[in-house]
C-alpha positions as CSV (number, residue, x, y, z in Angstrom):
1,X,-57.3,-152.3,51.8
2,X,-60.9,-152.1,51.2
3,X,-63.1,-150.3,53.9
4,X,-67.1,-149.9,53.8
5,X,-66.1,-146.2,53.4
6,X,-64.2,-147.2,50.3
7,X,-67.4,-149.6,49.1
8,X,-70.0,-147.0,49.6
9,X,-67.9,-144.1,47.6
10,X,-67.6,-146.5,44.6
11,X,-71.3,-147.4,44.6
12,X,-72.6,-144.0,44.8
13,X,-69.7,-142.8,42.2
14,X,-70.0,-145.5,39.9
15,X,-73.7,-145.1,39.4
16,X,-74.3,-142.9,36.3
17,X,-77.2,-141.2,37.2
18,X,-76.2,-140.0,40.6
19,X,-72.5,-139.0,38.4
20,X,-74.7,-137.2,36.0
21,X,-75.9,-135.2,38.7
22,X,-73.4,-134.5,41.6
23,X,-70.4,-134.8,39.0
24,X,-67.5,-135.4,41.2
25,X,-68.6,-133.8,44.8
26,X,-69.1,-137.1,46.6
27,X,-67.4,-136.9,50.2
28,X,-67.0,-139.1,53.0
29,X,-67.4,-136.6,56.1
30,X,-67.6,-132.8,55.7
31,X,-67.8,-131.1,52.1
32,X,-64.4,-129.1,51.3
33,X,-65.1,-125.8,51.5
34,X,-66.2,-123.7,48.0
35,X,-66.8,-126.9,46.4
36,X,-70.7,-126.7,46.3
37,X,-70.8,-123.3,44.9
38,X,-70.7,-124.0,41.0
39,X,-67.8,-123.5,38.5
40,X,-68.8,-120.1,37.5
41,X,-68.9,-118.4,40.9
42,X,-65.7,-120.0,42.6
43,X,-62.9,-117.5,41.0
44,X,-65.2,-115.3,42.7
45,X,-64.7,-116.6,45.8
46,X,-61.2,-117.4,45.9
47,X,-60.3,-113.7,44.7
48,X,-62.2,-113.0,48.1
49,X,-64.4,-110.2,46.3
50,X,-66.5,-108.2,48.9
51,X,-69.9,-108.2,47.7
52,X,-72.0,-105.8,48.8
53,X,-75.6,-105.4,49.9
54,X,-78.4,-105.9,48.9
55,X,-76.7,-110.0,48.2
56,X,-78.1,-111.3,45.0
57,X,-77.5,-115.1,46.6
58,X,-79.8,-116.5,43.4
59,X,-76.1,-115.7,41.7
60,X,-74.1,-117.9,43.6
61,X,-75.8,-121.4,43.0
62,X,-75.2,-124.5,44.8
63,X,-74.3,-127.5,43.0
64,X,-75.3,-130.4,43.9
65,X,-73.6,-132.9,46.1
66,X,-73.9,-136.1,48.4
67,X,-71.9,-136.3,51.9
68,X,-72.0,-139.5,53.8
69,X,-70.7,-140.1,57.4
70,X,-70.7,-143.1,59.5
71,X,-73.6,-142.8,63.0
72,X,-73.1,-145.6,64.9
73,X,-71.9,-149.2,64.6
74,X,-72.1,-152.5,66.3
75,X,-69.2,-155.3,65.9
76,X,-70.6,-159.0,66.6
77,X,-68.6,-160.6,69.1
78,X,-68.2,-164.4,69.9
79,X,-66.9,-164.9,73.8
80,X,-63.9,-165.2,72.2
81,X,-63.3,-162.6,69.8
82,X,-64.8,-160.3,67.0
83,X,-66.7,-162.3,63.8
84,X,-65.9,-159.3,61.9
85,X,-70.1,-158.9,61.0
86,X,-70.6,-155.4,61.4
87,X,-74.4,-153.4,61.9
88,X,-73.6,-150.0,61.7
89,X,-75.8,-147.1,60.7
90,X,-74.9,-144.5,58.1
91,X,-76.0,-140.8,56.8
92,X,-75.7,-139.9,53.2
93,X,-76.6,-136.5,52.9
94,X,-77.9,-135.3,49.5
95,X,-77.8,-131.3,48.9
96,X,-78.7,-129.2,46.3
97,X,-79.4,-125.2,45.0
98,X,-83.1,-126.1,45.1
99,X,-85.5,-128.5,47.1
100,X,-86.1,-130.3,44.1
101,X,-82.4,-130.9,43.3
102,X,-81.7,-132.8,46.7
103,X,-84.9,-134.5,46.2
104,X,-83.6,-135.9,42.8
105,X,-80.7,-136.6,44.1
106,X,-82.0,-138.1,47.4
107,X,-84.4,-140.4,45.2
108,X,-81.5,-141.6,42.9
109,X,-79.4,-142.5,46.0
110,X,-82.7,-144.2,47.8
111,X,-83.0,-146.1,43.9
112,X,-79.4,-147.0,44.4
113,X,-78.9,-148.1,48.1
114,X,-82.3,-149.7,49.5
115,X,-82.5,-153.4,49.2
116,X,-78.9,-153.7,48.2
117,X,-76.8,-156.8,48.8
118,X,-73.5,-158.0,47.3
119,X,-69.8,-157.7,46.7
120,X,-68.4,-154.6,46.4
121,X,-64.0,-153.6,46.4
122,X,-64.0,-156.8,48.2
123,X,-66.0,-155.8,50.6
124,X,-69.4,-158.2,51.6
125,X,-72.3,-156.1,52.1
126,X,-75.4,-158.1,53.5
127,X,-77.8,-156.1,53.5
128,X,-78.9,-152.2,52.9
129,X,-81.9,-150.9,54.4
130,X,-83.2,-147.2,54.1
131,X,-84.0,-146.4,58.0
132,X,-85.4,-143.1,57.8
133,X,-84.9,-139.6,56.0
134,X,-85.4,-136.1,56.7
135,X,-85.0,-132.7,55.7
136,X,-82.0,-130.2,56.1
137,X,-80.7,-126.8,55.1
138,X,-78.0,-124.9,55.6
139,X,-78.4,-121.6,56.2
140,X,-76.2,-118.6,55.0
141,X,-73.6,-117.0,57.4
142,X,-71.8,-115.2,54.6
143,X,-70.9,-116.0,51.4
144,X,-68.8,-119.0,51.8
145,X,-71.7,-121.0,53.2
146,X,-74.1,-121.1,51.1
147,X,-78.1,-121.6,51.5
148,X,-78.6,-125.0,50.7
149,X,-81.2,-127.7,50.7
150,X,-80.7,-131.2,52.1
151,X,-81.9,-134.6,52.7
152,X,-80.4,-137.1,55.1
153,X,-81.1,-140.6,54.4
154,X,-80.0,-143.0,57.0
155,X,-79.1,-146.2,56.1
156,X,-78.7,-149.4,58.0
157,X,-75.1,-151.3,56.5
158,X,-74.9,-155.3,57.7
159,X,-71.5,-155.8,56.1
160,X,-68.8,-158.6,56.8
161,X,-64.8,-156.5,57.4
162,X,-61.7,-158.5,57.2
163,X,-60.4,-159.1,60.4
């Protein structure tokens, strides 16, 4: 069955710019650890090498990727029962080695998602409305965790579930 979680993965994987960039590392929720770090340093990482300092981190580069978790929502209600219109608010994170990668990224999802309305998996989305963005970064603990740079976007999602 068709969720909005299921609707907003296939628009923001079936749009070929965003694919161009982010590849496949589009998640609902958390990212899966080691798959921002880039192709070349992952065997790297799953050897569990000790590196030791000084850390070059400029070696271990980020690719970019797009997380997107759910805020809040708000189900419309007659006295009765639930309609099954749904207001919720959403956060699709954009990251990326450099400021300017989560900012292309960021712009291509803002492109993508602002004004949208129609049918998508079966699922009837009203309305999308950008409701604010702001930086992020994730800092380095050790060399799992990369440093990162992010953008949240929040989006408002009016969409109609099957009840």
């Amino acid at each position: 069955m068709a969720t909005i979680e299921t609707a907003l993965f296939g628009l923001l994987s079936s749009d070929s710019a965003i694919g161009d960039f982010v590849e496949d590392r589009i998640y609902s929720g958390v990212m899966p650890s080691g798959r921002a770090v880039s192709d070349t340093w992952l065997p790297v990482i799953e050897r569990n090498e000790v590196l030791m300092p000084p850390f070059d981190l400029t070696a271990f580069k980020a690719a970019s990727a797009i997380t997107f978790q759910q805020i809040s929502g708000f189900r419309n209600h007659t006295l009765t029962a639930p309609i099954g219109y749904v207001r919720s608010r959403w956060q699709v994170n954009c990251w990326g080695n450099e400021y300017q990668d989560c900012r292309n990224v960021a712009a291509m999802v803002r492109k993508l998602l602002d004004g949208y309305e129609g049918t998508y998996d079966g699922i009837k989305l009203h309305c999308i409305e950008l409701a604010g963005e702001r930086d992020l970064i994730s800092l380095v603990a050790d060399v799992r965790s990369l440093l990162r740079f992010g953008k949240a976007l929040d989006f408002i999602i009016q969409f109609k579930e099957e009840l």
